[in-house]
MIKELO-628904 format. One record per atom (N, C-alpha, C, O): residue in one letter; residue number from 1; atom name; y, x, z. Coordinates in steps of 0.2 Angstrom, whole numbers, plus 5000, padded with zeros to 4 digits. Each point is the difference from the previous one (the first is absolute). Last residue first. Layout:
residues N
<r rest="A" nr="NUM" atom="CA" yy="Y" xx="X" zz="Z"/>
...
END
This chain:
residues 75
<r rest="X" nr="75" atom="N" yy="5036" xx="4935" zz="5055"/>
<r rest="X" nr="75" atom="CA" yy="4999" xx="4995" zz="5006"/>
<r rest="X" nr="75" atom="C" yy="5001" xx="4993" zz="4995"/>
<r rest="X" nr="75" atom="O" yy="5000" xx="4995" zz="5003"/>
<r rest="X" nr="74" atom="N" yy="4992" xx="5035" zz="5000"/>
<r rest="X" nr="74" atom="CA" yy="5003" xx="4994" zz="4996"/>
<r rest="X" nr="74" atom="C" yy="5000" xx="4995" zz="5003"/>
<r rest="X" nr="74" atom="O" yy="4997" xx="5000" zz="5005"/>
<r rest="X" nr="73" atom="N" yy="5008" xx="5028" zz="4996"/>
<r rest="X" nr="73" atom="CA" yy="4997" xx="4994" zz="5004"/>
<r rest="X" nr="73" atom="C" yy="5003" xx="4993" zz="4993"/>
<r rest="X" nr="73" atom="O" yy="5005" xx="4999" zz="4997"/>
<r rest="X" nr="72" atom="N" yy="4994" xx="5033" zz="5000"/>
<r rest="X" nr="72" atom="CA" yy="4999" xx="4990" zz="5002"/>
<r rest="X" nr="72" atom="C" yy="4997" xx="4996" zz="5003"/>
<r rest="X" nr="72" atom="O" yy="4994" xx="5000" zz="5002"/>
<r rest="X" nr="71" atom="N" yy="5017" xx="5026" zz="5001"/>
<r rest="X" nr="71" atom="CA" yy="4995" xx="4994" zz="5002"/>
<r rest="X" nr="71" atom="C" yy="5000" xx="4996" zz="4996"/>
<r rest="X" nr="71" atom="O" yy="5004" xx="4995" zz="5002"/>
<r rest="X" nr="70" atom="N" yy="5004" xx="5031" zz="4998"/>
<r rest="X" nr="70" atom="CA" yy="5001" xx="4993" zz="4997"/>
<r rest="X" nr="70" atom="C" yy="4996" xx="4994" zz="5001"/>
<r rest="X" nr="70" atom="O" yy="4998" xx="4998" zz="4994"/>
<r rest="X" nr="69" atom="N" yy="4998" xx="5024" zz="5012"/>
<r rest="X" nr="69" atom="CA" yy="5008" xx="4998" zz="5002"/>
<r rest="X" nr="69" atom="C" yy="5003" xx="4997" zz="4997"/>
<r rest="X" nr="69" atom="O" yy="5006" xx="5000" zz="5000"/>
<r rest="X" nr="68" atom="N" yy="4967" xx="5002" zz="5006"/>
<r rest="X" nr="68" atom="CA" yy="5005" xx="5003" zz="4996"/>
<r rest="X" nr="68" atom="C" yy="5006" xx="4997" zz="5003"/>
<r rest="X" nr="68" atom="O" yy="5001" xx="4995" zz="5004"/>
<r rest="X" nr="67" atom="N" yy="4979" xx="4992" zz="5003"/>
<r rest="X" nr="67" atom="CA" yy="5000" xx="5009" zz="5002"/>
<r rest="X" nr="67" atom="C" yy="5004" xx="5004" zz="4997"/>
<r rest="X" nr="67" atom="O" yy="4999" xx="5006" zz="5003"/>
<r rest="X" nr="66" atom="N" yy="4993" xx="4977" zz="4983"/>
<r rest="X" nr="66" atom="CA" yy="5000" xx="4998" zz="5007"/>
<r rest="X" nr="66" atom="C" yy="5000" xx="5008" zz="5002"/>
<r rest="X" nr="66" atom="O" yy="4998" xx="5006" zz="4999"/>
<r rest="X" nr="65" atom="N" yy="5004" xx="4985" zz="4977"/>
<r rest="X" nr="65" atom="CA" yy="5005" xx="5001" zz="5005"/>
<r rest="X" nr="65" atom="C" yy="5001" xx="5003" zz="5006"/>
<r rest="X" nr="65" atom="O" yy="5005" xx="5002" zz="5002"/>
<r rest="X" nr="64" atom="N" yy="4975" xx="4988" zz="4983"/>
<r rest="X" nr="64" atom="CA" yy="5005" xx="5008" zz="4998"/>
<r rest="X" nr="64" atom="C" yy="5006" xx="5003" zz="5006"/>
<r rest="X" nr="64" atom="O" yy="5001" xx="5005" zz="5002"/>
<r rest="X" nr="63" atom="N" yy="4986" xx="4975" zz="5001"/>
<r rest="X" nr="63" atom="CA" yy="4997" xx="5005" zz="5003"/>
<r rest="X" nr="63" atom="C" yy="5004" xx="5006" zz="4997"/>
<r rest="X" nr="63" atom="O" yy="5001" xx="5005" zz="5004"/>
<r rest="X" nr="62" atom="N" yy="5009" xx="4975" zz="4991"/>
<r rest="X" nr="62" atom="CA" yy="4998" xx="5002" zz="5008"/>
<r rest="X" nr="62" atom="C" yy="4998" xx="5005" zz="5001"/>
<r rest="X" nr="62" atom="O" yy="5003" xx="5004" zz="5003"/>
<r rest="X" nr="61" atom="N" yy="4998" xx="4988" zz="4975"/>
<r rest="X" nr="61" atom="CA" yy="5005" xx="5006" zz="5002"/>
<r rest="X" nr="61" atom="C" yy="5000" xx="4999" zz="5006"/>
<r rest="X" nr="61" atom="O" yy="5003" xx="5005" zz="5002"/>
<r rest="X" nr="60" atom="N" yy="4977" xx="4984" zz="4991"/>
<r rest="X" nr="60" atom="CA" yy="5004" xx="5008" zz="4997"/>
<r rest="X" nr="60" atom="C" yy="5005" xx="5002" zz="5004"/>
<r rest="X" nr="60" atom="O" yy="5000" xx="5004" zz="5004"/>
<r rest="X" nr="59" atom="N" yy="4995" xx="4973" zz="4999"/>
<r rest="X" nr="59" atom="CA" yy="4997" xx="5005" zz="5004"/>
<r rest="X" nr="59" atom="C" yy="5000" xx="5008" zz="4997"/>
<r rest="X" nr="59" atom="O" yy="5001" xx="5004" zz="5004"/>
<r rest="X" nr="58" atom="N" yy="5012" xx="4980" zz="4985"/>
<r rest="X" nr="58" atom="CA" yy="5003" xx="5000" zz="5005"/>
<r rest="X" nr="58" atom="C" yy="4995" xx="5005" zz="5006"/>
<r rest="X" nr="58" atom="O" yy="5002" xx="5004" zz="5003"/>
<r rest="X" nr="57" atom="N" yy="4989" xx="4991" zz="4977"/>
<r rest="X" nr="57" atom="CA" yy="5008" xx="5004" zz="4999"/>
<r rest="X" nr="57" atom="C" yy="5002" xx="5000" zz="5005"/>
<r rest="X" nr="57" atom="O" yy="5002" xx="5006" zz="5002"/>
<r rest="X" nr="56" atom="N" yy="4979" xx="4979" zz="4999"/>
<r rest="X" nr="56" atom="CA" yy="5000" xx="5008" zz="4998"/>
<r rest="X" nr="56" atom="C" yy="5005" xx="5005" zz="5000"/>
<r rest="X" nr="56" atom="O" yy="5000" xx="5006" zz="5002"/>
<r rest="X" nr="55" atom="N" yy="5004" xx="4970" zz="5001"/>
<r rest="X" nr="55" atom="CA" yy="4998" xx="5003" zz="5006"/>
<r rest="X" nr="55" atom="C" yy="5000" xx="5007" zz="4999"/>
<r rest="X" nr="55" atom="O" yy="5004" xx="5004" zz="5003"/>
<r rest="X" nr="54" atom="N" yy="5001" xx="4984" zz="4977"/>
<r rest="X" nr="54" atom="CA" yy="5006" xx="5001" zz="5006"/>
<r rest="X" nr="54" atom="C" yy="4996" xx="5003" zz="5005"/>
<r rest="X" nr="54" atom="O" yy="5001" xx="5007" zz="5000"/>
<r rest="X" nr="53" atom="N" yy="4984" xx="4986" zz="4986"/>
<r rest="X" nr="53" atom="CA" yy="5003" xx="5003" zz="4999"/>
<r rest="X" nr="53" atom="C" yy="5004" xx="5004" zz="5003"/>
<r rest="X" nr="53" atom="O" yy="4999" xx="5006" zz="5001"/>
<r rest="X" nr="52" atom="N" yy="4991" xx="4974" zz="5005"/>
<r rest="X" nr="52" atom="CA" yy="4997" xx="5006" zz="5003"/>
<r rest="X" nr="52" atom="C" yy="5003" xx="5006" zz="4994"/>
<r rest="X" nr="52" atom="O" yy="5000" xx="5005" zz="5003"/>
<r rest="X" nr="51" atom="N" yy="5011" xx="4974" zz="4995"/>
<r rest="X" nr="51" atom="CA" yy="5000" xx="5002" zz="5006"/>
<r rest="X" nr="51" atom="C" yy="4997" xx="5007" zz="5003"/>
<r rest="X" nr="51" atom="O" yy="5002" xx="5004" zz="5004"/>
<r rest="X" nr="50" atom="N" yy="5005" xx="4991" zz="4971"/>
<r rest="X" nr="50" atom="CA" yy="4997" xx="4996" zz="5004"/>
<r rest="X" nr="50" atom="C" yy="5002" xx="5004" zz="5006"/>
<r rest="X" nr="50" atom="O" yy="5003" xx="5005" zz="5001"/>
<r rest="X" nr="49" atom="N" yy="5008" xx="4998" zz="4976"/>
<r rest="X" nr="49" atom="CA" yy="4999" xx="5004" zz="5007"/>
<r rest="X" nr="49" atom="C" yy="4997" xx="4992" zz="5006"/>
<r rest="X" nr="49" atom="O" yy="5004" xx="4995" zz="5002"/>
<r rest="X" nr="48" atom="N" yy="4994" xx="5007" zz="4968"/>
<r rest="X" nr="48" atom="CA" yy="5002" xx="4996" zz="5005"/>
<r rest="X" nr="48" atom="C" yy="5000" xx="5006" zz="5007"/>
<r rest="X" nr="48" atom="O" yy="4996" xx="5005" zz="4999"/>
<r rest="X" nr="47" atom="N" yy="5010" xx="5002" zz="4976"/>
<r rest="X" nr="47" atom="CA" yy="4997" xx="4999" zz="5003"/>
<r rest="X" nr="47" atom="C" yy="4999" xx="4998" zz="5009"/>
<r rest="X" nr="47" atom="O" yy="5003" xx="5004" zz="5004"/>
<r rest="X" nr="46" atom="N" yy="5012" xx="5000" zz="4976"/>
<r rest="X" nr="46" atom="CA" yy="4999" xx="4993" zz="4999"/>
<r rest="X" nr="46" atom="C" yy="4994" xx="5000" zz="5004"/>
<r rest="X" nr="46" atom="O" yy="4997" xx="4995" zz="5000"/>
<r rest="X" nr="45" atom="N" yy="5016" xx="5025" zz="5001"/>
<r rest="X" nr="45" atom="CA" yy="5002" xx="4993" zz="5002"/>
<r rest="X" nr="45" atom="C" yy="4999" xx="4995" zz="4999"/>
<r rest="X" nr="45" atom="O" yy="5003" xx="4995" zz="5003"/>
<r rest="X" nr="44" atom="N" yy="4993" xx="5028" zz="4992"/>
<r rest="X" nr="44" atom="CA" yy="4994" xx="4996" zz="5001"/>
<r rest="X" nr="44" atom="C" yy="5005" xx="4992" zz="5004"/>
<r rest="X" nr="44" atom="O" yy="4998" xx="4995" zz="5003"/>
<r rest="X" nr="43" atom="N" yy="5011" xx="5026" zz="4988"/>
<r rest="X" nr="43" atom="CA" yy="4999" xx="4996" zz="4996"/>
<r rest="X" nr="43" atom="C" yy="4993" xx="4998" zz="5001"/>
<r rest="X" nr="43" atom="O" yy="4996" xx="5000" zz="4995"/>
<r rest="X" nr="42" atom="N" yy="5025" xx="5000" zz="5017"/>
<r rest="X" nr="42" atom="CA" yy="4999" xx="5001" zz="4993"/>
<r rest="X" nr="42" atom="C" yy="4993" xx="5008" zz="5001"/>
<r rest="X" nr="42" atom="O" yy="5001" xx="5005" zz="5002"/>
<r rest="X" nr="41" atom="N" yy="4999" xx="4982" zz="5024"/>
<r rest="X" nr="41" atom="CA" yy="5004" xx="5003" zz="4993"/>
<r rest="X" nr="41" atom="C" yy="4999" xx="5001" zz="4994"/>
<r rest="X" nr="41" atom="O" yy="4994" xx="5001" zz="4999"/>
<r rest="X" nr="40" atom="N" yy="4993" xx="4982" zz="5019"/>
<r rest="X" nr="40" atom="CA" yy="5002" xx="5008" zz="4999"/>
<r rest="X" nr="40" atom="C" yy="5005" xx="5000" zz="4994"/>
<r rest="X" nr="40" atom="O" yy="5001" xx="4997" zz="4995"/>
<r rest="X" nr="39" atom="N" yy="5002" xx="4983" zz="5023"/>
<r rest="X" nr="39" atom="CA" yy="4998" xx="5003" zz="4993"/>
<r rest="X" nr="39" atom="C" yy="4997" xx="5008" zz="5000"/>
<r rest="X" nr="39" atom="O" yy="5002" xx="5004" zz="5003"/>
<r rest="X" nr="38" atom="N" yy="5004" xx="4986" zz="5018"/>
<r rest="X" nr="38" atom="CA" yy="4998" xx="4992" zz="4997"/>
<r rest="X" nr="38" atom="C" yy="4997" xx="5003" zz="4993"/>
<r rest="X" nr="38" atom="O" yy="4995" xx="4998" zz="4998"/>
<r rest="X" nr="37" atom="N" yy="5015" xx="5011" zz="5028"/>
<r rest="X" nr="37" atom="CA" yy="4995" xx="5002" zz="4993"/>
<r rest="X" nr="37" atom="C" yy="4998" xx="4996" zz="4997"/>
<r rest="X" nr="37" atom="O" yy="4994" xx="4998" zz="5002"/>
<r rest="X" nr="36" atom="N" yy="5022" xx="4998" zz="5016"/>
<r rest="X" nr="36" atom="CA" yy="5003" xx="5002" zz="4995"/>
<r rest="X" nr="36" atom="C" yy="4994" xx="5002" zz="4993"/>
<r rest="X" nr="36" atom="O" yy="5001" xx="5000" zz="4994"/>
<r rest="X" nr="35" atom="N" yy="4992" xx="4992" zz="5031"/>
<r rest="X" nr="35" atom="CA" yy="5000" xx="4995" zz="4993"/>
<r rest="X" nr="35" atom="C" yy="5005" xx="5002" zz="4996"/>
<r rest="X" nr="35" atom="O" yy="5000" xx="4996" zz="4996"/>
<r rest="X" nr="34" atom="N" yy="4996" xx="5019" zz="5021"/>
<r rest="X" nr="34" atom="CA" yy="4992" xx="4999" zz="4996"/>
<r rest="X" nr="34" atom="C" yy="5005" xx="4994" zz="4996"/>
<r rest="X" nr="34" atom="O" yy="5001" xx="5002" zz="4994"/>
<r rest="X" nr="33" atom="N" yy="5014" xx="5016" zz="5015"/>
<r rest="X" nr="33" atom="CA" yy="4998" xx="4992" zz="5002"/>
<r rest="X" nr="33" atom="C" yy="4994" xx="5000" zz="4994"/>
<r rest="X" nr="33" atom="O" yy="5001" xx="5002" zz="4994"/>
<r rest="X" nr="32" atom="N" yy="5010" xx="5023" zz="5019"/>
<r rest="X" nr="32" atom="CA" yy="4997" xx="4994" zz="4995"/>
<r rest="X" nr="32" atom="C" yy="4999" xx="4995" zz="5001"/>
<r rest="X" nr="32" atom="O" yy="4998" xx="4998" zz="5006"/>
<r rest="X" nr="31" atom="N" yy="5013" xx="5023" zz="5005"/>
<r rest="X" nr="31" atom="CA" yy="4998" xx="4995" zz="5003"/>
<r rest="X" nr="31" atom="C" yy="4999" xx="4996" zz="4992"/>
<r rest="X" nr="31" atom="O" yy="5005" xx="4998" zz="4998"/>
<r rest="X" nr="30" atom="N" yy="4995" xx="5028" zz="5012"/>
<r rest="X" nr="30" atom="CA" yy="5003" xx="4995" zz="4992"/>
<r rest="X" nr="30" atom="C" yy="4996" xx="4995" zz="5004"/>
<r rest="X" nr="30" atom="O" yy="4994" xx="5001" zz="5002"/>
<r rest="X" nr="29" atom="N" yy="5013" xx="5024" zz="5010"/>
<r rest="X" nr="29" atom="CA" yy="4994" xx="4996" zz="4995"/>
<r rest="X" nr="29" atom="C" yy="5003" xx="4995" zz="4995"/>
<r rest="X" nr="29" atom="O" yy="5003" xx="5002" zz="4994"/>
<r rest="X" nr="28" atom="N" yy="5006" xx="5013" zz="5025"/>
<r rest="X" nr="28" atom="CA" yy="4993" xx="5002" zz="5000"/>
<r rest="X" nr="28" atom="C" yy="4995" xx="4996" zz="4994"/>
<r rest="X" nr="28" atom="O" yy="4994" xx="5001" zz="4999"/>
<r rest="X" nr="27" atom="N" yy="5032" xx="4989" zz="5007"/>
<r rest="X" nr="27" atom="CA" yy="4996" xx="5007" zz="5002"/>
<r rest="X" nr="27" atom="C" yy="4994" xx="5000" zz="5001"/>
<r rest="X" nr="27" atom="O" yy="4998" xx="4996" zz="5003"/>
<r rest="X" nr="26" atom="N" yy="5008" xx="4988" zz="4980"/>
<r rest="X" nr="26" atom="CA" yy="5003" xx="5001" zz="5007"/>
<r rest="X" nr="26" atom="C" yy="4997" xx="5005" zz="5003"/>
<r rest="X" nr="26" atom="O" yy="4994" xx="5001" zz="4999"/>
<r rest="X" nr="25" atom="N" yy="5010" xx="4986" zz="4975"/>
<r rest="X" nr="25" atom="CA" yy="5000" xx="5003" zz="5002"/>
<r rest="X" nr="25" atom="C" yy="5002" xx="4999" zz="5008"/>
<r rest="X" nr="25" atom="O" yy="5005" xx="4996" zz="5002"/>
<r rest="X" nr="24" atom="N" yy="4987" xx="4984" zz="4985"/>
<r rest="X" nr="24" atom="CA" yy="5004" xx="5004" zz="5003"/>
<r rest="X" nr="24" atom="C" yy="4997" xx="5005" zz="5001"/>
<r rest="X" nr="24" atom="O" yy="4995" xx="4999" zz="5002"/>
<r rest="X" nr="23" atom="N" yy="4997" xx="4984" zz="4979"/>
<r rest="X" nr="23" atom="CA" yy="5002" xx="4999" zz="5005"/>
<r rest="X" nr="23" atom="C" yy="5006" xx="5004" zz="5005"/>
<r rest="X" nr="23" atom="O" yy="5006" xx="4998" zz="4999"/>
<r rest="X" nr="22" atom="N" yy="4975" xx="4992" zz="4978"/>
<r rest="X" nr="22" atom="CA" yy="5005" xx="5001" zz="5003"/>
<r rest="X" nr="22" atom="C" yy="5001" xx="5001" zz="5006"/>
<r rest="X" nr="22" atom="O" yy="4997" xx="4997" zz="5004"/>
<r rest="X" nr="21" atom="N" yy="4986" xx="5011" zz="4977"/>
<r rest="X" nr="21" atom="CA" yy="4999" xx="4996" zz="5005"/>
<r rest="X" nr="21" atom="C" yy="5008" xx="5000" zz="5006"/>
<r rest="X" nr="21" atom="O" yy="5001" xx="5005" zz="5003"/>
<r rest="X" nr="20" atom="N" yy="4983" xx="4997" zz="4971"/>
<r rest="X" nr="20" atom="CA" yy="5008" xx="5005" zz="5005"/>
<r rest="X" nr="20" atom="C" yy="5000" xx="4994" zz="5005"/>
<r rest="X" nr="20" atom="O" yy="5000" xx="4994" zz="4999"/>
<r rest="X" nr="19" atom="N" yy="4979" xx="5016" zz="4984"/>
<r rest="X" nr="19" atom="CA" yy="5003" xx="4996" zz="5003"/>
<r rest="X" nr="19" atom="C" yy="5006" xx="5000" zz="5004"/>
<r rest="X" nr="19" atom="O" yy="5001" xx="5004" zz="5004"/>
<r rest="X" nr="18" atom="N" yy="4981" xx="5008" zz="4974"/>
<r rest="X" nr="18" atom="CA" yy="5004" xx="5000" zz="5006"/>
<r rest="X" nr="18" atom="C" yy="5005" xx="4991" zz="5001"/>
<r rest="X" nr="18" atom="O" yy="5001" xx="4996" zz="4996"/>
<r rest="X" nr="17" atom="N" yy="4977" xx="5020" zz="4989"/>
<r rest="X" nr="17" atom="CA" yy="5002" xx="4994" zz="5003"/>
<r rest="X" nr="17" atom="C" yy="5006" xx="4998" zz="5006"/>
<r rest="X" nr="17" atom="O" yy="4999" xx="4996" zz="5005"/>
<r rest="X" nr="16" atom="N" yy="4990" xx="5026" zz="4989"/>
<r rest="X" nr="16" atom="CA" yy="5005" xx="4998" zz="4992"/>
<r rest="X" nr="16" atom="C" yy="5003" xx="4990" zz="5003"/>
<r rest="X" nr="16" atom="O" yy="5005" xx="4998" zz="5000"/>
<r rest="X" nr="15" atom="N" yy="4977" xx="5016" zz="5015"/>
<r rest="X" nr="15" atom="CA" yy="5001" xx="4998" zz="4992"/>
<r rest="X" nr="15" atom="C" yy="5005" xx="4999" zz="4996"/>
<r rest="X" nr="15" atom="O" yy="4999" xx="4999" zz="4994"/>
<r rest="X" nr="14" atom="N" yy="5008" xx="4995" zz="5027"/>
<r rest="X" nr="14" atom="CA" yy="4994" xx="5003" zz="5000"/>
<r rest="X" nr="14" atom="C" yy="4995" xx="4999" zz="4993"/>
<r rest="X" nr="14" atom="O" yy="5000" xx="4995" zz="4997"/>
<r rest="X" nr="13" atom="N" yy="5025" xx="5003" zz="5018"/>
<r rest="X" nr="13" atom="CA" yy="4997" xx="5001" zz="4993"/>
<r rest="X" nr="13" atom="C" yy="4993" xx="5004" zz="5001"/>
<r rest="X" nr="13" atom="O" yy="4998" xx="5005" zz="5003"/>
<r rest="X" nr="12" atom="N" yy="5028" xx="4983" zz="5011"/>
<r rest="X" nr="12" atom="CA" yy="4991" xx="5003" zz="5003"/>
<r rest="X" nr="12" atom="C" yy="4995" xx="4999" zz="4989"/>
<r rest="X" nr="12" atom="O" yy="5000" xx="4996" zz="4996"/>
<r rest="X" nr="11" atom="N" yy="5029" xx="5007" zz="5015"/>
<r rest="X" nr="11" atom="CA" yy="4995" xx="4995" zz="4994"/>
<r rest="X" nr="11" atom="C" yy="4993" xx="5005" zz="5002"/>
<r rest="X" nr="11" atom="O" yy="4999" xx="5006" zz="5001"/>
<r rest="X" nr="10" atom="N" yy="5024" xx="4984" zz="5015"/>
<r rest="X" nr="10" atom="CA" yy="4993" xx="5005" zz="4999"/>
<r rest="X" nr="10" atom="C" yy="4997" xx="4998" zz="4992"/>
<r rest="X" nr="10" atom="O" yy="4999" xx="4995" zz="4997"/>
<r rest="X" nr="9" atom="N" yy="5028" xx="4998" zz="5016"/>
<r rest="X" nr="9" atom="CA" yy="4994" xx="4998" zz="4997"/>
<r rest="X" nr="9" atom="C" yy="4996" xx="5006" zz="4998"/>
<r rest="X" nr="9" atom="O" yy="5003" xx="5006" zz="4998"/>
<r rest="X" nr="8" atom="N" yy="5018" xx="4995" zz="5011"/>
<r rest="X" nr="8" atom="CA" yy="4998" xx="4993" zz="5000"/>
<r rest="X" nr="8" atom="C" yy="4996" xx="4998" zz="4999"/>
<r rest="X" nr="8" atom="O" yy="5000" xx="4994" zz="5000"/>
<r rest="X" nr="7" atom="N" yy="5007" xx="5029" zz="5001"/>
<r rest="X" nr="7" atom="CA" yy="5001" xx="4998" zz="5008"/>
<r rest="X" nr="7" atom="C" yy="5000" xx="4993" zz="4999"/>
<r rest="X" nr="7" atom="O" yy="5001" xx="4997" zz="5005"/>
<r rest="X" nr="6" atom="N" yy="4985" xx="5015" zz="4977"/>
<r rest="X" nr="6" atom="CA" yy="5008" xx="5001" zz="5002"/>
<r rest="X" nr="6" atom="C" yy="4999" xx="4996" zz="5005"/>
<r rest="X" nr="6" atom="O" yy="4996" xx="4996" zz="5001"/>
<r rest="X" nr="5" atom="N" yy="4981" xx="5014" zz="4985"/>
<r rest="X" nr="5" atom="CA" yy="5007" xx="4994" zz="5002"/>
<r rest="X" nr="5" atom="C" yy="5005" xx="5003" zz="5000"/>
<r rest="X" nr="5" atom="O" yy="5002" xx="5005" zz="4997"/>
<r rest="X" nr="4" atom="N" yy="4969" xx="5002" zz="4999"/>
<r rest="X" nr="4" atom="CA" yy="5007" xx="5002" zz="4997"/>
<r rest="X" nr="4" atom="C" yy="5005" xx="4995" zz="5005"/>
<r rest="X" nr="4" atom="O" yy="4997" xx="4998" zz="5005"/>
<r rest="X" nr="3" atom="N" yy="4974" xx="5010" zz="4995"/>
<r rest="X" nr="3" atom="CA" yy="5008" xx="4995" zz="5002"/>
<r rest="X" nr="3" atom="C" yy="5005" xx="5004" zz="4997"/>
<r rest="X" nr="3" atom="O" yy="5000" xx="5006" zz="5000"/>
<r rest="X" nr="2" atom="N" yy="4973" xx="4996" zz="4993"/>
<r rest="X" nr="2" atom="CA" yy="5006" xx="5003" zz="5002"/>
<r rest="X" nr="2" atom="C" yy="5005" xx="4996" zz="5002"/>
<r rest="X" nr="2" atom="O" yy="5001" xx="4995" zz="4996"/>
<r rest="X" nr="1" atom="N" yy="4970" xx="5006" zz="5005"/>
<r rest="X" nr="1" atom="CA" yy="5006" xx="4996" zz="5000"/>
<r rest="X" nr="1" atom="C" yy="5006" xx="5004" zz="5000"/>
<r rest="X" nr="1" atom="O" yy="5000" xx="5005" zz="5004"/>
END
């Protein structure tokens, strides 16, 4: 998984397939909101993001993060 962002939003990419997940830069991390991930990006956006999708993305970049000086948390 690679993360990329800005103090507003994360893009979590796994394969080429990336997702941007809205939220707040705050010391030590980045606070996301699960329900901003609705699409992936050009050029799979006509493929659907189910719920266990989301999950996955969401548990990668936990794990990727965890213990580093950049935390994610989602909510």
């Amino acid at each position: 998984m690679k993360i990329t962002g800005t103090s507003s939003y994360v893009m979590l990419d796994i394969d080429g397939k990336k997702i941007r997940a809205e939220g707040e830069m705050v010391v030590g991390g980045f606070v996301a909101e699960k329900n901003t991930m609705k699409q992936f990006e050009p050029p799979y956006e006509s493929e659907p993001v189910t719920e266990a999708v989301r999950q996955h993305y969401i548990d990668e970049a936990v794990k990727k993060t965890q213990g580093s000086h950049m935390v994610l948390k989602f909510f």
